[in-house]
N, C-alpha and C positions, 0 to 999 in steps of 0.2 A: 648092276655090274656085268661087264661080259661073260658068257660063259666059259670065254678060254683062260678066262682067270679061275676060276672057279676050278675046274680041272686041273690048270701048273699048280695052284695051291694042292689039290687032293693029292697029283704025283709026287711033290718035294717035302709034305709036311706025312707026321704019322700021323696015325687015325685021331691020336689024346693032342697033338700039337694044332690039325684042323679044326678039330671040336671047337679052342682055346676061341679060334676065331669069329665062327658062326657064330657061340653062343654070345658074343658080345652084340649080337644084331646090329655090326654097323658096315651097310655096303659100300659107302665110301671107304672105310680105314682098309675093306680088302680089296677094291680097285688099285689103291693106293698098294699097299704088298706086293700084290698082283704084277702091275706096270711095274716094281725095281726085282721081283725075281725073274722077271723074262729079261730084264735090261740086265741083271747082275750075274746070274748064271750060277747059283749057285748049286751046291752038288745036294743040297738038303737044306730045310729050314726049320730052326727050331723055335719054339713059341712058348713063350715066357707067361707065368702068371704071378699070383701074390706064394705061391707054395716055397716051405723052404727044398724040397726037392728040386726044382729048377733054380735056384741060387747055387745049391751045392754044387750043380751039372755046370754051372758056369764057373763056378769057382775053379771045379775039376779041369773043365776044356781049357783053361787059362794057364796051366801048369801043364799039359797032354799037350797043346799045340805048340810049348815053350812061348810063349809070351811072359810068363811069370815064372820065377825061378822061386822054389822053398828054401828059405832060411832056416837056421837053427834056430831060434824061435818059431814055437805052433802056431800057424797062422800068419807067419810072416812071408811076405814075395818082395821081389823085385821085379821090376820091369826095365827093361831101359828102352830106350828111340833112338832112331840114328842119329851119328855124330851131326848131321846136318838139320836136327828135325827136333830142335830142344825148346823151345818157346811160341806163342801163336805170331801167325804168319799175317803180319798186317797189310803187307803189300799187296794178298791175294785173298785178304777176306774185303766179300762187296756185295752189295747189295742190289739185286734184284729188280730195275725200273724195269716197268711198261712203258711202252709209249705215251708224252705228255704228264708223266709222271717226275715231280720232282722233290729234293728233299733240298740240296744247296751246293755249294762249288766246297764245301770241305769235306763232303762226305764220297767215300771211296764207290763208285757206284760204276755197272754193267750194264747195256741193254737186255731186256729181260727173255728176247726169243735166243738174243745171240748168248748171253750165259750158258741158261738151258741146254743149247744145242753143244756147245763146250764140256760142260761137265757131265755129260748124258753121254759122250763120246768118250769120256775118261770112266765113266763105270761101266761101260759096255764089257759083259764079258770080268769084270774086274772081280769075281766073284769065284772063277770057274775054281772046281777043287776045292772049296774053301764052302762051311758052313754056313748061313746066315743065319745069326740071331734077330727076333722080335722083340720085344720087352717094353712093359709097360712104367710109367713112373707116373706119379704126380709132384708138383711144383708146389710147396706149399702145404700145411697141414691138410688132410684128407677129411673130408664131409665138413667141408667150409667154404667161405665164400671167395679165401682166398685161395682155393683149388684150382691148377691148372693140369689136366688130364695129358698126359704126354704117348706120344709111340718112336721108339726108336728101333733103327734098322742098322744092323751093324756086321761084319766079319771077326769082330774084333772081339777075344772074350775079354782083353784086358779090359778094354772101353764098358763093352756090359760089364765086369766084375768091378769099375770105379765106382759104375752109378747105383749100382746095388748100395754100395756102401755108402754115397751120397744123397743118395734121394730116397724119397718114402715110397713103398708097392703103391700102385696106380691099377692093377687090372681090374678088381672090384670098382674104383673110381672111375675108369674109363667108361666100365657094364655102365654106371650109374649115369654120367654126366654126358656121356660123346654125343650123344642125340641132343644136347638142350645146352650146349655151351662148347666154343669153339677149342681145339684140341692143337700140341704143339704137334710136327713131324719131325726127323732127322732120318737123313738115309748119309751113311758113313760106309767106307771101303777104306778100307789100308792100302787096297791096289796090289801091283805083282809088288811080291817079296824078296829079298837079299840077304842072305843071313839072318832071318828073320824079321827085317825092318824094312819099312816104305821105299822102295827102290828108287821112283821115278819120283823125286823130289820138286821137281822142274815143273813139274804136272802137280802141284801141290795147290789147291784150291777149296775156299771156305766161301762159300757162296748161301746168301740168307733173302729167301722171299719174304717178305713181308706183306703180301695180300694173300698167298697162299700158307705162311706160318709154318715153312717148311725151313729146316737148315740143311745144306748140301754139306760134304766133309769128303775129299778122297786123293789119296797120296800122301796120307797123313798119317802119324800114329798119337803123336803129342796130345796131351791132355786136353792143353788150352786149345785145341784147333778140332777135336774130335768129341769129347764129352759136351755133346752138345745142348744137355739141360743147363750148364754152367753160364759162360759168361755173351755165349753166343743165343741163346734164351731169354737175357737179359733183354739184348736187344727187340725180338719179339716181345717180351714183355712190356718195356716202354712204350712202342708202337700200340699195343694190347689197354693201357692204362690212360692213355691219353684220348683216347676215344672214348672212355669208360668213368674219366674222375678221379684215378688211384696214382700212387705213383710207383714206380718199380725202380729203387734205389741201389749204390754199390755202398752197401752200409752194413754193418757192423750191429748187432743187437743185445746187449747184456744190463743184465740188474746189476745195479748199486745198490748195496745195503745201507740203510741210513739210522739214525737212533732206534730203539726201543723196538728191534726187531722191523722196521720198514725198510720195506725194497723199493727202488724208484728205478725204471726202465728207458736207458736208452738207447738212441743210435748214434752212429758216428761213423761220416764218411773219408776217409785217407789215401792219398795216392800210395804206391807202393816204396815200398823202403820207411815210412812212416810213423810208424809204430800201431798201425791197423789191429793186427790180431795180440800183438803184447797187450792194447790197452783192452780186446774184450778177455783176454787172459790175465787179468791183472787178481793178483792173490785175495783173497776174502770176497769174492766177486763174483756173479754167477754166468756163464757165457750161453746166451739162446742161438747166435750166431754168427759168422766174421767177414763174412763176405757180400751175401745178396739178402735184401729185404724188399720186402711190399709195403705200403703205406694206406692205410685205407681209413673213411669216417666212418663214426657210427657213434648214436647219439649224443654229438655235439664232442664226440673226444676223437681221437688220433690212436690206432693200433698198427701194429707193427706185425708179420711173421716172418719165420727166416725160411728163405724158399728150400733149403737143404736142414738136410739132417747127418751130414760128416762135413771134413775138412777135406779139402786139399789145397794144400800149400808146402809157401818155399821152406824147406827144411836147413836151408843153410846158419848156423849160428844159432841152432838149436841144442840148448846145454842143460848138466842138469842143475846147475846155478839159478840162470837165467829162467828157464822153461820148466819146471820140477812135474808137472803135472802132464803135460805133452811129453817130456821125456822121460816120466814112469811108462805110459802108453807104446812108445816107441820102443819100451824095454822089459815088456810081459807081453804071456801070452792072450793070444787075441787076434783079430781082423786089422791085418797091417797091408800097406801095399807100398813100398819105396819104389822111387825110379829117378834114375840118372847119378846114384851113390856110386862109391866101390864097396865089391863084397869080397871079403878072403875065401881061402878055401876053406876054413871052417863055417861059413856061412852068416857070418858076423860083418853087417853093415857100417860104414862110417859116411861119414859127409864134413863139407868142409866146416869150421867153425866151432864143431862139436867136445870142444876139449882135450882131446884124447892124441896119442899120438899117432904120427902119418905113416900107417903101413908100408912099407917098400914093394910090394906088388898086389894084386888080386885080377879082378874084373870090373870093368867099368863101360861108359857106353860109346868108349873106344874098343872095347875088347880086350885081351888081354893087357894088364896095363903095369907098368913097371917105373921106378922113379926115374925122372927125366927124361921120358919119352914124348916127342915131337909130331906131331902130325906133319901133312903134306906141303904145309906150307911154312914148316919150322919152327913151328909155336909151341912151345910146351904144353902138354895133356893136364891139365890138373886132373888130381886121384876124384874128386867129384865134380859135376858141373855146380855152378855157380846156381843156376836157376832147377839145380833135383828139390824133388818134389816129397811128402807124403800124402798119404788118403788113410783116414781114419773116421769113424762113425761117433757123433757128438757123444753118444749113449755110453763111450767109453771112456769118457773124460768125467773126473770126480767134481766136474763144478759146474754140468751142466744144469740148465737152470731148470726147473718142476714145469715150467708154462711150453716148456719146448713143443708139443706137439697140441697146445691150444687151440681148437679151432675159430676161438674168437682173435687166437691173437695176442699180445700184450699191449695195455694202453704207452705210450710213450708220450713222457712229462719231457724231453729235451733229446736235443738233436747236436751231436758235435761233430765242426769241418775243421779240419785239421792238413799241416802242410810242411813241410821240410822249409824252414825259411831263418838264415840265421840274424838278420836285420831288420826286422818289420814286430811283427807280432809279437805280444810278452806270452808268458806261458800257460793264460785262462784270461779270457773276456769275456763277457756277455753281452750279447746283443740289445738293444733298446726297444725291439718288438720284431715281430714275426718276420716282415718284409723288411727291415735293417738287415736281419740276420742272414737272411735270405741272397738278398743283393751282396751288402759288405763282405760275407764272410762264405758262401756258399757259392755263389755267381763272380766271385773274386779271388776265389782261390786259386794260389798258385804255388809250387813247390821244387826245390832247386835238384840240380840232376846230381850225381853221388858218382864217382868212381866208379862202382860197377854199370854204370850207364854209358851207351858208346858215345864217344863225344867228350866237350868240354865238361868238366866236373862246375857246379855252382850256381849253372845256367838255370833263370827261371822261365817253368814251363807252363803254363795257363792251363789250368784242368775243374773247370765248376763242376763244383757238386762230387770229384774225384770220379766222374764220371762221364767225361769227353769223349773217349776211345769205343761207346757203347752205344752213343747216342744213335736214334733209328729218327729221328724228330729232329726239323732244326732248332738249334738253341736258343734262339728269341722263346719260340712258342714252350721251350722245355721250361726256361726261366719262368713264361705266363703260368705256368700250370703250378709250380713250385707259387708262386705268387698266390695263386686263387683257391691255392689246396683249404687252406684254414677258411676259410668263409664259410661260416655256420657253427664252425667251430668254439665254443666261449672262451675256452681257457688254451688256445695255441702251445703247442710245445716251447719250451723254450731254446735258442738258440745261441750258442756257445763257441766260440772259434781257440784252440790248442795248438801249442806251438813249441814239441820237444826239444828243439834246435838252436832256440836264440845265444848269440855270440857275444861275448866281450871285447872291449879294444883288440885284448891279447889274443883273441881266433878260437877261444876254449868254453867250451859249451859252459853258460850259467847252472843249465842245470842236470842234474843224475839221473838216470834211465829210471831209476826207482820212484821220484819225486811225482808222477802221473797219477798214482794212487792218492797224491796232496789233492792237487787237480782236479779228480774224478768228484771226491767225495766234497770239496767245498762247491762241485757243481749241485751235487746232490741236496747242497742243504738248501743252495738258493732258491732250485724249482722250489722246495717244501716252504720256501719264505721262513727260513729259521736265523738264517743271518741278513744283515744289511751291507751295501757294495758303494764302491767309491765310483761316481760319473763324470769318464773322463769323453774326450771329444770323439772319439771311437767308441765306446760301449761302456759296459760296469767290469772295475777290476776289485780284487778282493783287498779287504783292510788286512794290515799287517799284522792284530792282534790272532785274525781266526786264522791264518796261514798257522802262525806261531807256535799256536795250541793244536793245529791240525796234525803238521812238521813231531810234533811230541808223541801225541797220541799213536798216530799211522807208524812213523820211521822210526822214533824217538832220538832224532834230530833235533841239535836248538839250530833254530831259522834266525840269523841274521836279520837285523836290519840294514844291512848293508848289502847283504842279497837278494832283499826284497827292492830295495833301491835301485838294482843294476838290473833285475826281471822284470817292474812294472814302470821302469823311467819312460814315458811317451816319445817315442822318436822321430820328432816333427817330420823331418827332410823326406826320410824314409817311408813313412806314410804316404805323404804327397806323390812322390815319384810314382806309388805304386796306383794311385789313383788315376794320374795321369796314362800310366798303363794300361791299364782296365780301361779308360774311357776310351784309348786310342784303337783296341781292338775289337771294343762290342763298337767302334764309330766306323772301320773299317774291312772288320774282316763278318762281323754278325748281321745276318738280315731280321728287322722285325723285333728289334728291340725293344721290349716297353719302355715305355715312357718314362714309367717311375722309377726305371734303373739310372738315367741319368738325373733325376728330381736328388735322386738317394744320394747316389754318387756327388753331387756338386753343394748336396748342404752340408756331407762330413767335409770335404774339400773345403769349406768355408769355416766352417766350425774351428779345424787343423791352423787354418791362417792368421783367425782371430787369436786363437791359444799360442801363435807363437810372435803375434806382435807385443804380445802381452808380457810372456812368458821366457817368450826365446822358444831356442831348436830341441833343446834335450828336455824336458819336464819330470820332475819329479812324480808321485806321489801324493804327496803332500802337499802340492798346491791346489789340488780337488778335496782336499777332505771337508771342507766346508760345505761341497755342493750338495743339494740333495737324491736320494738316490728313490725315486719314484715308484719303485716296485716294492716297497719297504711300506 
């Protein structure tokens, strides 16, 4: 390392914040420091370890610099971002090529001297007055092999006080692994300020190297665009995993309880608006995690971890009906962090959806905010945004699961892809083997856009694996590896496709937000091979007697046959269409498709044509209960 780094670090850091660094003996990580405090300009740097005394000082700096405001709950903040700065920023997050370097024409992508010289020109300076935080994390349970040792660099304490609470200390990890296993970066600036939020929004840019495993962040305050262990990680991850054999998923991790005290673990991937973290929060249930997972082999079985150890998510239509366990949390004391709510001046948060009623003024992240109030362009202010957020640490939810900080992992017996679709799919199938599930229901999924989405409401949007918007890999090759994962494997997870949404003639959902708890647990008995399933030309759907008995047990519900009729009738036409969909766009828009996606593709397509020469367009049920069901 040069020595004039060596020096800016001794003049900006205290003596206990330098030490932090040396003693991790890695001259890389302090080149790396080094080159963004001369580029950032900060008035000081402070250096993060596993201590809870530097957690507190970040806690503190976050409520001292006003980024966080204290509520009348202990432990409670808000944050808010500018009006202009509420969601991540797609148009301006890209990816990092060098020369001859290519990944495909769908992926949002920069030249990689011209980026650089871009956003190096936007931190220049973007520091001065303003502290820099260090801090360490790891990715993933710590002293395992799915450990990934992280460094962030930030101005922001909000930002360092999120990941405090979402991610596990990493300094001890770092000491251990940064010499013998490749480490993440993030350098973050919020840039000049304006009433305390990201001024130069215009200059807003998420920029991601992926041969350097660095993520750029600056003009930003937003979660999604700045906590850059979160979904921006992801992507280094997958790039990470595919070179390696693993896979790094946007999924969902929780135990299912089954008979006589057994738990069975899965995952499940969901676009948003979906029912994603309702279903790892689903009641008598244990939740490891809702967001991101790793995937990895190891003696012939499939483990799972959840790369975070807190939440952050949309708080909107969080009640205490619906949510009792996140809305105990959100209403004791504790390590909360809200952003983009209104807060009264008693210091009492609300968000939209919340049951309660609509205060006539407080603060919001319009500022002062009052009923009927219009922004610049005439639009009513609603009292919260749409996409406010919480951040809360798993450790404080009553149904976290005992494997959470596992370093081996949890084995996972089945995997479910799930989709907003109100014509297509019944409300639980099972796939006919690993690579069925894989293709049909993973590599095909797709899920319709909702009112709060800009745009036409209904429109279906193509998202495999609920993981499109992340991909750092072209999807051919994401598909092969999704493909080739189980090989060596004996006993494959099983795979599952869910579908909250299905419609009747009349437009009115068949079935009840509660009924996913039916769902979950007849998944659970299949993996354990406890019951037997009807084989229809898409996959295995469940007999009407264990729904029956399930519907009793769970809800204590009597379940219709005439419900079961109208959730599991096979809807020829429907099906087909959507086949021909799928085939038109991995024929048109994906490079490098496998082969056996269209083999898959055209024998269900075949299978769908024979059943309806036979059969007709709508099928019941009941015309499969003859067939046999081969995993039985």
């Amino acid at each position: 390392m040069e020595e004039k780094y060596h020096q800016l670090l001794r003049d900006k850091c205290s003596n206990q914040s330098y030490q932090k660094l040396i003693d991790l003996g890695a001259p890389s990580l302090l080149e790396f420091i080094g080159k963004y405090v001369e580029l950032c300009k900060p008035i000081s740097v402070y250096v993060c370890d596993d201590s809870q005394r530097d957690r507190e000082y970040i806690t503190n700096k976050a409520i001292e610099c006003g980024e966080e405001i204290p509520l009348k709950i202990k432990g409670h903040t808000v944050h808010f971002d500018g009006y202009y700065d509420q969601a991540r920023d797609k148009k301006n997050t890209r990816y990092l090529l060098s020369k001859g370097m290519y990944l495909g024409e769908s992926f949002n992508t920069i030249e990689k001297e011209v980026g650089i010289r871009e956003i190096h020109s936007f931190f220049e300076n973007s520091m001065q007055g303003k502290e820099m935080f260090v801090l360490f994390f790891c990715l993933g349970p710590t002293d395992s092999e799915f450990s990934i040792p992280c460094v962030q660099i930030t101005d922001s304490s909000y930002v360092a006080h999120s990941e405090y609470i979402l991610y596990r200390p990493g300094y001890r990890q770092f000491k251990k692994f940064s010499s013998s296993r490749g480490f993440f970066k993030y350098v973050h600036s919020a840039g000049e300020l304006k009433n305390g939020v990201s001024k130069n929004i215009e200059k807003r840019r998420i920029y991601i190297d992926l041969e350097e495993n660095t993520v750029y962040s600056v003009n930003t305050q937003y979660g999604g665009n700045t906590i850059g262990l979160k979904k921006l990680s992801l992507r280094l991850a997958i790039r990470k995993a595919d070179k390696e054999g693993w896979l790094a998923e946007h999924m969902l991790i929780m135990g299912v309880r089954g008979p006589k005290g057994r738990k069975t673990y899965f995952t499940g991937a969901f676009p948003s608006a979906c029912g994603k973290t309702s279903t790892a929060m689903l009641p008598g249930e244990s939740i490891v995690g809702d967001d991101i997972a790793y995937l990895r082999k190891k003696d012939g079985k499939v483990y799972a971890a959840n790369v975070e150890c807190g939440i952050f998510c949309i708080i909107r239509d969080v009640n205490p009906k619906d949510d009792p366990i996140i809305w105990e949390v959100l209403n004791s004391p504790g390590e909360v962090i809200f952003s983009n709510i209104l807060i009264t001046k008693e210091g009492i948060p609300f968000w939209l959806g919340d049951g309660r009623p609509t205060p006539s003024k407080g603060i919001n992240y319009s500022g002062q905010w009052y009923l009927g109030k219009k922004d610049a362009q005439g639009r009513e202010i609603l009292y919260a945004h749409k996409n406010a957020r919480y951040t809360v640490s798993l450790y404080a939810l009553k149904n976290v699961d005992s494997e959470l900080d596992n370093p081996q992992g949890v084995e996972i017996k089945g995997i479910i892809y799930g989709g907003r679709d109100s014509c297509i799919w019944p409300p639980v199938q099972e796939s006919f083997n690993w690579v069925h599930g894989v293709i049909t229901m993973g590599a095909s999924l797709e899920s319709e856009t909702t009112s709060a989405t800009l745009g036409k409401e209904g429109v279906r949007e193509f998202n495999p694996m609920s993981n499109i918007d992340f991909l750092s890999i072209p999807l051919g090759r994401y598909i092969e590896n999704h493909i080739k994962f189980t090989e060596g494997v004996s006993n494959p997870p099983i795979i599952f496709a869910v579908n909250y949404f299905l419609k009747g003639e009349n437009g009115k959902y068949l079935t009840a937000m509660e009924d996913k708890r039916v769902w979950i647990k007849w998944m659970e008995l299949r993996v354990n091979k406890d019951i037997e399933a009807i084989e229809t030309p898409t996959g295995y759907i469940p007999k009407y007697q264990d729904l029956k008995r399930l519907f009793k047990e769970i809800l204590n519900k009597d379940y219709s046959y005439q419900d079961y009729l109208q959730q599991f009738t096979l809807r020829v036409p429907e099906n087909l269409d959507k086949i021909e969909r799928i085939l038109q766009i991995y024929k048109t828009e994906v490079e490098d498709t496998p082969a056996v996606l269209w083999e898959v593709l055209l024998a269900q397509q075949e299978r769908l044509r024979e059943a309806q020469k036979r059969y007709g367009d709508y099928i019941s049920p009941g015309k499969w209960e003859s067939k046999k069901d081969n995993r039985k």
